[in-house]
C-alpha positions as CSV (number, residue, x, y, z in Angstrom):
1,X,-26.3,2.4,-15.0
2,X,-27.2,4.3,-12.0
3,X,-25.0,7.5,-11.1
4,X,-23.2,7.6,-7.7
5,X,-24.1,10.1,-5.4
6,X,-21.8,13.5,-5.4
7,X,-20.2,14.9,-2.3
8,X,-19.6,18.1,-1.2
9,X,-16.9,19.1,-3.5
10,X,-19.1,17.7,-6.3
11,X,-16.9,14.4,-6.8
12,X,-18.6,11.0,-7.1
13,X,-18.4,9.4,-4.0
14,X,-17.0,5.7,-3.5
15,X,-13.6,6.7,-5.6
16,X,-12.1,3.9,-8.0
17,X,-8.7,2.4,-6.6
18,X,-6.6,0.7,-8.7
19,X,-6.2,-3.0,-7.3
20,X,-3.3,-5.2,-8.0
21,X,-5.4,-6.7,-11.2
22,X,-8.5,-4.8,-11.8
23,X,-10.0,-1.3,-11.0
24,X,-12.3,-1.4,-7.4
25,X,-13.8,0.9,-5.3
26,X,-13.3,1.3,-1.8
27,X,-16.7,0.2,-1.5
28,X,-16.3,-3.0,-3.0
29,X,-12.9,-2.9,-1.0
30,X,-14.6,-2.3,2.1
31,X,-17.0,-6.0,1.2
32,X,-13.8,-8.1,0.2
33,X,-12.3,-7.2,3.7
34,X,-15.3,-6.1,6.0
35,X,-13.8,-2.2,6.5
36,X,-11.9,0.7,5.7
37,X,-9.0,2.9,7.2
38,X,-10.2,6.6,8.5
39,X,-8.3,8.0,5.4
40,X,-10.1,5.6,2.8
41,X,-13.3,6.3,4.4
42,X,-12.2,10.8,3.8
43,X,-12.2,9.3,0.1
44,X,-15.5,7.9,-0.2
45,X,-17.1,10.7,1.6
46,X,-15.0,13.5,-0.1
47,X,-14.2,15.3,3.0
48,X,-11.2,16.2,5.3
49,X,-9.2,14.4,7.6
50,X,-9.6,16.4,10.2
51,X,-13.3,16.5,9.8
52,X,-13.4,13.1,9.6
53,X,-11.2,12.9,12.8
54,X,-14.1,15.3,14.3
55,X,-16.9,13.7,13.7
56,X,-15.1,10.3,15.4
57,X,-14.7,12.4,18.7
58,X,-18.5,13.8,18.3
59,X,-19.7,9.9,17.7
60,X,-21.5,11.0,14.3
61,X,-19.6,8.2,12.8
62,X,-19.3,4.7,14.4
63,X,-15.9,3.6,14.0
64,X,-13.5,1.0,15.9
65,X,-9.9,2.1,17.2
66,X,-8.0,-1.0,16.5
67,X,-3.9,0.0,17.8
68,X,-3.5,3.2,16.2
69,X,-5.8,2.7,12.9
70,X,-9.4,3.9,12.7
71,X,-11.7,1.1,11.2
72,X,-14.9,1.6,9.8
73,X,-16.7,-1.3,9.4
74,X,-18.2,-2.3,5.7
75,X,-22.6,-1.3,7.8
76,X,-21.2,2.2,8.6
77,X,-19.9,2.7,5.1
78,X,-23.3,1.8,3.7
79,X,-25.2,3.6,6.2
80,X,-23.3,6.6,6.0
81,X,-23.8,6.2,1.9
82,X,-27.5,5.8,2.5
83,X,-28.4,8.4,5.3
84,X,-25.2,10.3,6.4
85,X,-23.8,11.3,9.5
86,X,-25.3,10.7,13.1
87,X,-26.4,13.5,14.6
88,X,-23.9,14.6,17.3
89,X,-23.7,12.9,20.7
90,X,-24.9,16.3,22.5
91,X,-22.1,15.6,25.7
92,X,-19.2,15.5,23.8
93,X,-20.4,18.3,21.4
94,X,-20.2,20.6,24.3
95,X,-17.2,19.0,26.1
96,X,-15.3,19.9,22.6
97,X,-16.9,23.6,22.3
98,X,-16.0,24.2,25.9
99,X,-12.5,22.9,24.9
100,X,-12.0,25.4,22.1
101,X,-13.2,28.3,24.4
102,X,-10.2,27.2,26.8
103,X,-7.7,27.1,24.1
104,X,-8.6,30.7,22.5
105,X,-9.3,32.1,26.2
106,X,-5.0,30.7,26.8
107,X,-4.1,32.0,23.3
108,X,-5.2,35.3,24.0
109,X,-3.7,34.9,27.8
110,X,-0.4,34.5,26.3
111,X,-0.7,37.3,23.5
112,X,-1.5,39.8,26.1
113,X,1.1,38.5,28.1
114,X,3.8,38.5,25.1
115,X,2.4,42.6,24.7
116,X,3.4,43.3,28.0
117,X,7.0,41.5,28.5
118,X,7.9,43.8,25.6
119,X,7.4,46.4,27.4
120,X,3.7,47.5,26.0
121,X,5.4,48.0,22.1
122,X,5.4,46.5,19.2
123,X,8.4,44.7,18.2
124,X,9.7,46.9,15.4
125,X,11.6,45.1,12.2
């Protein structure tokens, strides 16, 4: 019996599920059906939701949007199994960097202007 691979939080990956009659993992889950939600697919990889949701928008994970569910389809799960992620698709890596430096560059915009309709003090408790 071979030993499934580990993921980053030292977990095996491809979690067992229990079924309706019998124990399966989401890998064999993923073959009865063809794919797997977004949040089964943070399972078998052992990793965030949120990364997961990141490496969607950076295309290191092929994935089909089908109403409001994330699919991956039962080749991505096995690739990503076998090799791992894509390497990011360099435009929308820096179309999400230059995002972030608007959202701190407006977070500190507002701070400084919070400091100064207080009259340049501290708020005292």
């Amino acid at each position: 019996m071979t030993q499934s691979p580990l993921g980053p939080k030292g977990t095996p990956l491809g979690h067992v599920v229990q079924g309706p009659d019998q124990q399966t993992t989401l890998v064999e889950a993923a073959k009865e059906r063809g794919w797997v939600t977004l949040r089964q697919f943070t399972e078998v990889a052992d990793i965030t939701y949120m990364t997961a949701l990141r490496w969607c928008k950076l295309g290191m994970i092929n994935y089909v949007q089908v109403g409001g569910q994330r699919r991956i389809y039962e080749e991505e799960l096995a690739r990503f199994l076998a090799y791992g992620t894509l390497p990011a698709d360099p435009k929308a890596f820096a179309e999400e960097k230059q995002r972030r430096l608007v959202y701190k560059e407006n977070a500190a915009n507002r701070r400084a202007s919070d400091f100064k309709v207080k009259g340049g003090k501290y708020p005292t408790s």
